[in-house]
C-alpha positions as CSV (number, residue, x, y, z in Angstrom):
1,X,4.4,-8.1,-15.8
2,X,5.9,-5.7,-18.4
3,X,9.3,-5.4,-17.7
4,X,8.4,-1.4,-17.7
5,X,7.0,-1.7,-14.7
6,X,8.9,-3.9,-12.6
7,X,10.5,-2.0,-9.9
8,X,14.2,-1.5,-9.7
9,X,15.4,1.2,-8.4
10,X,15.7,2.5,-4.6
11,X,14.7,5.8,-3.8
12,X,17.5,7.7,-3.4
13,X,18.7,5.9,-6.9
14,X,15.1,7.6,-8.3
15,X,15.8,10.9,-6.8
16,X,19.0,11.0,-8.2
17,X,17.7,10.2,-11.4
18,X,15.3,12.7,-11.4
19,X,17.7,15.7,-9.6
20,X,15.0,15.7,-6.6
21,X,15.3,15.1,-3.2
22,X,14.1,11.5,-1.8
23,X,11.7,13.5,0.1
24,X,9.9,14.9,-2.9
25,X,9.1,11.3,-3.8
26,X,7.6,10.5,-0.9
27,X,5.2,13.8,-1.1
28,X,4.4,12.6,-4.5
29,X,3.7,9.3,-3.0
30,X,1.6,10.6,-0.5
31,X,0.1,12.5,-3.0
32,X,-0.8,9.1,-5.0
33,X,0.7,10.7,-7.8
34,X,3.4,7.3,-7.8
35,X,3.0,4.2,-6.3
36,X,6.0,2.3,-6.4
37,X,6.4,-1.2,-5.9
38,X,7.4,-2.7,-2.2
39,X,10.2,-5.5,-1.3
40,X,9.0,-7.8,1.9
41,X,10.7,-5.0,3.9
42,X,9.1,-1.9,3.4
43,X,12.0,-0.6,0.9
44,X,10.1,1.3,-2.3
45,X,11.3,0.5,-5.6
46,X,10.6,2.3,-8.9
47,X,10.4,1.2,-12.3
48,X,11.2,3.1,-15.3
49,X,7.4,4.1,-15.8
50,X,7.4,5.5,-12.1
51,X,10.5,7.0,-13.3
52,X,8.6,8.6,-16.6
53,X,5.5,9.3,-14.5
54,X,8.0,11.8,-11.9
55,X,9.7,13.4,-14.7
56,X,6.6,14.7,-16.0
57,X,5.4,15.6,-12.8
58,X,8.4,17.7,-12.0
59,X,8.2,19.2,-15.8
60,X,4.1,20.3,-14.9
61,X,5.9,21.2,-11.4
62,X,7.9,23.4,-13.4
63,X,5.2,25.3,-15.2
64,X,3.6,26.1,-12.3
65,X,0.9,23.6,-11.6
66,X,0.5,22.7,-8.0
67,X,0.0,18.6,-6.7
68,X,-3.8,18.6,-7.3
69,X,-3.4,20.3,-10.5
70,X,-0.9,17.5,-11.7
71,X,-3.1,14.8,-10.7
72,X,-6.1,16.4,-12.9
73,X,-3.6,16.5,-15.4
74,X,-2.3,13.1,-15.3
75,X,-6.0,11.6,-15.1
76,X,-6.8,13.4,-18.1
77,X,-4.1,12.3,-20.2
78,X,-4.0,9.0,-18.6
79,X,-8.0,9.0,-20.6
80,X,-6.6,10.9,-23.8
81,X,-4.3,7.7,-24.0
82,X,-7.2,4.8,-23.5
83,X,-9.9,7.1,-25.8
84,X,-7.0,7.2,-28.2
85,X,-6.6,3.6,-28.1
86,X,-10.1,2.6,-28.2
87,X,-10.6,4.3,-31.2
88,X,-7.7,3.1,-32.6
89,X,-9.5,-0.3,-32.5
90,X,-12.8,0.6,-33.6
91,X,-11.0,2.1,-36.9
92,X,-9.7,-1.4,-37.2
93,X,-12.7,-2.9,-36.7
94,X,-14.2,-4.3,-39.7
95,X,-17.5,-4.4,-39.4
């Protein structure tokens, strides 16, 4: 696993992190706009890509979009990025 995504941070460490409130992460959550990794006990913890991932949703918060608009959003650069990368490989392709 990427060390990327290998959760490490508690929630209220991420909130702070983020200058939220622990409950907007669990909206987001809910939401499925995170899904942060679990310990044996229930206790979420988020890596630094969960960490990206909520400080862009609170920047498209901040322009105005609502949740379901932020999920479209992320979807469709989420398949900007693979298109991107698939091309990348065809261009690379020699045949």
């Amino acid at each position: 696993m990427p060390q990327r995504h290998v959760g490490l941070f508690a929630i209220s460490v991420a909130a702070e992190m983020l200058s939220t409130q622990v409950q907007n992460l669990r909206v987001y959550e809910r939401h499925g706009l995170v899904e942060p990794t679990r310990t044996p006990g229930g206790t979420r913890l988020y890596s630094h890509a969960d960490i990206e991932k909520l400080a862009r949703v609170r920047d498209l918060l901040g322009e105005g979009l609502n949740l379901a608009g932020i999920t479209r959003v992320l979807a469709l650069e989420a398949e900007v990025a693979r298109l991107r990368t698939a091309n990348r490989r065809l261009r690379q392709d020699p045949r």
